[in-house]
C-alpha positions as CSV (number, residue, x, y, z in Angstrom):
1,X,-44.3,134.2,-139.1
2,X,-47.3,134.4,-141.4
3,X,-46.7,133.3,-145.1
4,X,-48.1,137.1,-146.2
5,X,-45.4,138.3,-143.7
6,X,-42.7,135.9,-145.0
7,X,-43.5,137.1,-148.4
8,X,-42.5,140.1,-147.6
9,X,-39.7,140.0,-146.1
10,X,-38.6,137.2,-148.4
11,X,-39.6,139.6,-151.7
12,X,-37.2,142.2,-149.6
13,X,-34.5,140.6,-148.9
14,X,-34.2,139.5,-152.6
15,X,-34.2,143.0,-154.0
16,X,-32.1,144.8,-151.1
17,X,-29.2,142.2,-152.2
18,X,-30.0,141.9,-155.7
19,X,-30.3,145.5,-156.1
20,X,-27.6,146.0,-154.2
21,X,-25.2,144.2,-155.9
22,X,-26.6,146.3,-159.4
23,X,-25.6,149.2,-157.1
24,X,-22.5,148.4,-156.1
25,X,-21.4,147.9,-159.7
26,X,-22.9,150.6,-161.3
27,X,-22.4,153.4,-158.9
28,X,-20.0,155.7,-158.9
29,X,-17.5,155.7,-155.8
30,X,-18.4,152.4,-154.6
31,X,-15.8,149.8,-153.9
32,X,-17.3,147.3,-156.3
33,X,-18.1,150.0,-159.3
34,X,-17.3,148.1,-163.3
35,X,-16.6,144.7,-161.5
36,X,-19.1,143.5,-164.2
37,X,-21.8,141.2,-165.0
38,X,-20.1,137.7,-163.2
39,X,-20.7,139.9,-160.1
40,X,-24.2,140.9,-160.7
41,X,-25.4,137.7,-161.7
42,X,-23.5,135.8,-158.5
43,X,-25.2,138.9,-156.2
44,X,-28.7,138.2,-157.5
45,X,-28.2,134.0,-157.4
46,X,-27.1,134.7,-153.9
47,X,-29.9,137.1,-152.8
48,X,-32.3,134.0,-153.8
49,X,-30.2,131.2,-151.6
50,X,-30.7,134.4,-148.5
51,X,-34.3,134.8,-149.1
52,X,-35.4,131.3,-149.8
53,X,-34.0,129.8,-146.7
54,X,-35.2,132.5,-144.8
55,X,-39.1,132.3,-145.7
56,X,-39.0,128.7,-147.0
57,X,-40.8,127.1,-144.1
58,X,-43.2,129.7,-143.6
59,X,-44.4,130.6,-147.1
60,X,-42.8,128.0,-149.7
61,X,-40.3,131.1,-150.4
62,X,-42.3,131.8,-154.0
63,X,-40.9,135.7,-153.8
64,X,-42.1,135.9,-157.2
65,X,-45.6,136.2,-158.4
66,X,-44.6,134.2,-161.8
67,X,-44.0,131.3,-158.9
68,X,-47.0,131.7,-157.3
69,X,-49.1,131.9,-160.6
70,X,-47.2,128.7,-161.7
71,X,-47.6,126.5,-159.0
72,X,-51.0,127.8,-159.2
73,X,-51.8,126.4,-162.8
74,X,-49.7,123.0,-161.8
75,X,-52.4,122.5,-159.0
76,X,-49.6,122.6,-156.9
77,X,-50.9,126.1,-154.8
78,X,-54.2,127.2,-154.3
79,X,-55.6,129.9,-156.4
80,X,-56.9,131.8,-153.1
81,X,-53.6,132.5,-151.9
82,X,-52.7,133.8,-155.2
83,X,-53.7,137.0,-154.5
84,X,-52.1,137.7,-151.3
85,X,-48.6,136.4,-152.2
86,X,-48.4,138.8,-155.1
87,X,-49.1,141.5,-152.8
88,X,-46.7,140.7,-150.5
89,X,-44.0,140.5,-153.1
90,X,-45.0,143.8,-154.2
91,X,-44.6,145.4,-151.2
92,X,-41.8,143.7,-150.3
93,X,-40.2,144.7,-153.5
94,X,-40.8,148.0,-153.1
95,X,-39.1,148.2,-149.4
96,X,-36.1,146.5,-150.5
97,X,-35.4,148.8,-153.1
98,X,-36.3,151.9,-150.9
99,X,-33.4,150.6,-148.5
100,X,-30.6,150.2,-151.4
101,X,-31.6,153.5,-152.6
102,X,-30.8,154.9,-148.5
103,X,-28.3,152.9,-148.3
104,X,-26.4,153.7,-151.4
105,X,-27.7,157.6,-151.2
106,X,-24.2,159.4,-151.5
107,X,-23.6,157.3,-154.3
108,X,-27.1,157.8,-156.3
109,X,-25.9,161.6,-155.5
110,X,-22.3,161.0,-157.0
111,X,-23.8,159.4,-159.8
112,X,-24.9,161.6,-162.8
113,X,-25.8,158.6,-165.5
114,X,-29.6,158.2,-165.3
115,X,-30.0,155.0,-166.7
116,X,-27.8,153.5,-163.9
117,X,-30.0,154.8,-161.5
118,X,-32.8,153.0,-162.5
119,X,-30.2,150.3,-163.2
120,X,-30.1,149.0,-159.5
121,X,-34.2,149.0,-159.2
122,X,-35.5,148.0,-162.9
123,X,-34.4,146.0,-166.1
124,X,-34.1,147.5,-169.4
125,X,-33.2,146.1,-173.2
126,X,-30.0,145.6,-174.2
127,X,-31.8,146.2,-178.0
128,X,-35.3,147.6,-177.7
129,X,-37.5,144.9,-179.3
130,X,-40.7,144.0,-177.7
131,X,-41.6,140.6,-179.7
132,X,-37.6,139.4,-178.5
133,X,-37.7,141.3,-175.2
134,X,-41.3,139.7,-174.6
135,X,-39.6,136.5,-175.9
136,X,-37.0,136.2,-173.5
137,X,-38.5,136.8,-170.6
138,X,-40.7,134.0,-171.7
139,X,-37.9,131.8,-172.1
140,X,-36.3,132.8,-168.7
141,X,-38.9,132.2,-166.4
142,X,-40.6,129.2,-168.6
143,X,-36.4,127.4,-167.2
144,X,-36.9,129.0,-163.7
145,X,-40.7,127.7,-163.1
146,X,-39.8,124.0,-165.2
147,X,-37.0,123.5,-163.4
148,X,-38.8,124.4,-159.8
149,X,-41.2,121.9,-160.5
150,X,-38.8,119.2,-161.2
151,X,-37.3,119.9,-158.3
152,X,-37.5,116.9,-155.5
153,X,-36.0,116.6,-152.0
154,X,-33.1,113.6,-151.0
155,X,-35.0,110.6,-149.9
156,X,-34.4,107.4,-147.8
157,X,-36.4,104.5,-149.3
158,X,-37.4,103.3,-145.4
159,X,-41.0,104.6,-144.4
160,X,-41.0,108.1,-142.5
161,X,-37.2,108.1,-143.5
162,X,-36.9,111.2,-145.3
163,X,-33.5,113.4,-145.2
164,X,-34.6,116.8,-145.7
165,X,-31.8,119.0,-147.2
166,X,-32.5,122.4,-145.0
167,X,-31.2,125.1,-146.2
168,X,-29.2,123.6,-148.4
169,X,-31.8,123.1,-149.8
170,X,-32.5,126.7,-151.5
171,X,-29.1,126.2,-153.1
172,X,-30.4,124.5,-156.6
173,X,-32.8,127.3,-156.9
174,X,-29.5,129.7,-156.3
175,X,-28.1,128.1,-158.8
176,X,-30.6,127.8,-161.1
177,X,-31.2,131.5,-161.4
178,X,-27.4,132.0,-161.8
179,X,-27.6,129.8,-164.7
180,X,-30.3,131.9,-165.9
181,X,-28.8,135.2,-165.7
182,X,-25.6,133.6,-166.9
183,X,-26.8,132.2,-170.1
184,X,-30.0,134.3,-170.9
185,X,-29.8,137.4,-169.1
186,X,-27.5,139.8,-171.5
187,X,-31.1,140.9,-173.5
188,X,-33.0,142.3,-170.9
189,X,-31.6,142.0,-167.4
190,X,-33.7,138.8,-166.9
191,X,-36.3,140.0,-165.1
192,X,-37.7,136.7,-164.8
193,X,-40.3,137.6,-162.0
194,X,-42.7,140.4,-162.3
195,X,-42.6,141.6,-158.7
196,X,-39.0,142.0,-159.1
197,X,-39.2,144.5,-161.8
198,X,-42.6,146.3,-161.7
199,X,-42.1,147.0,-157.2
200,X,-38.9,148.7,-157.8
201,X,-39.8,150.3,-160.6
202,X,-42.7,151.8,-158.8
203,X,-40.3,153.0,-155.9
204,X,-37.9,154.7,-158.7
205,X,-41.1,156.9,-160.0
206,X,-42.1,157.9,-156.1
207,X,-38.5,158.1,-154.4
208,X,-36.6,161.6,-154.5
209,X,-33.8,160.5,-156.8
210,X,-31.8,163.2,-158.3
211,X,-31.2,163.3,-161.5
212,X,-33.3,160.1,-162.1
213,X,-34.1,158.7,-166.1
214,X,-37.4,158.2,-167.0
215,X,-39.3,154.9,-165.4
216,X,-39.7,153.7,-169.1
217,X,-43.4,152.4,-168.7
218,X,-44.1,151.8,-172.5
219,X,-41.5,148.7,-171.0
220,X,-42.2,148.1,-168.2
221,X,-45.5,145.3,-169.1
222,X,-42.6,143.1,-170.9
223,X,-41.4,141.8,-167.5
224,X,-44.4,141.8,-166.0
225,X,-46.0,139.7,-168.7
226,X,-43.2,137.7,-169.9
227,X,-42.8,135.4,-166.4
228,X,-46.5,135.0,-166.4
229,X,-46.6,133.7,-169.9
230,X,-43.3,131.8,-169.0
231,X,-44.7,130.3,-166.0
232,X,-47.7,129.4,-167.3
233,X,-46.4,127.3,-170.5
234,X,-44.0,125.5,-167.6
235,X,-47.0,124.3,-165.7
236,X,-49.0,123.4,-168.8
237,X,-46.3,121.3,-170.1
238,X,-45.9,119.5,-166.6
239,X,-49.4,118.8,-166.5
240,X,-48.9,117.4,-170.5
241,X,-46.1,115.6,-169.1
242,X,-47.1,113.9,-165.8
């Protein structure tokens, strides 16, 4: 598997069980419908642990252009590859939301409420406020990206003795973003990575949903911009730091 190809499926993955879960909450008739915002945060944490380890070893699992940028500024990635992660997050955005949206189809049908529609495939305010909105996604991704740099693997102090964790391994980033969405999600949805927001948001426009609110682009820059400027104070302060 190619790391462009892993991107993808990675970015996918994320957003057909992260949107999923926002589905199965907010849709009407489902068998998960009002079970709240414990389940929607745990759904999206999990949808991380599922996509990390399954494009870690291929692509580094960024799934996230605000980790790609990051990394990038850190020195950590290489500014050519910048470009073609972002795309592949994009598009793999975009398919995972197209599948929730065929998969959940009788209940985007039995659903009249607009707004939770474009629920499962975008974030929106909880109070309209760009300079707050702006800030918290700032906030969000500037824990997501300083945390992922601090990040370091279990170690035997013998040489060539190193105990990798595996998959376990994607389980701190699981966690971290259930932190996040815990603790600093209620004001925006914690969008926290711009792929996340702008390639579903893109598939609500095209997609034949009835009865379908509007996409909300004067918005829709917030988490787009946000994680970058997040990501981007995280790897300054790194390099300050190290």
């Amino acid at each position: 598997m190619t790391p462009f190809i892993a991107e993808i499926i990675g970015t996918a993955l994320l957003i057909l069980l992260g949107g999923g879960v926002v589905a199965n909450v907010g849709l009407n008739k489902t068998n998960g419908n009002n079970s709240g915002w414990i389940v929607i945060t745990t759904g999206w944490a999990l949808a991380v642990y599922v996509a990390v380890v399954v494009t870690g070893p291929y692509s580094g699992a960024h799934i996230n252009p605000a980790v790609s940028i990051g990394l990038a500024v850190a020195g950590k990635f290489s500014w050519e590859l910048v470009p073609s992660y972002i795309l592949a997050q994009m598009i793999g955005a975009m398919t995972g939301a197209s599948i929730v949206w065929l998969m959940y189809k009788d209940h985007f049908d039995a659903t009249k409420n607009g707004d939770a529609k474009k629920a499962v495939f975008c974030t929106a305010p909880a109070i309209k406020n760009n300079f707050t909105n702006l800030l918290s996604e700032i906030v969000g991704t500037f824990v997501l990206i300083f945390t992922i740099l601090n990040f370091t693997d279990a170690t035997i102090n013998e040489p060539e003795a190193i105990i990798g964790l595996g998959s376990l391994g994607a389980l701190p980033v699981a966690f971290l973003v259930w932190a996040i969405g815990l603790s600093l999600g209620g004001t925006t949805g914690y969008a926290i990575n711009p792929a996340r927001d702008l390639g579903p948001r893109i598939a609500h426009a095209i997609l034949p949903i009835k009865d379908k609110a509007s996409n909300d682009w004067s918005y829709a820059w917030i988490p787009v911009l946000g994680p970058i400027i997040g990501a981007v104070i995280a790897a300054l302060l790194m390099i300050v730091l190290a």
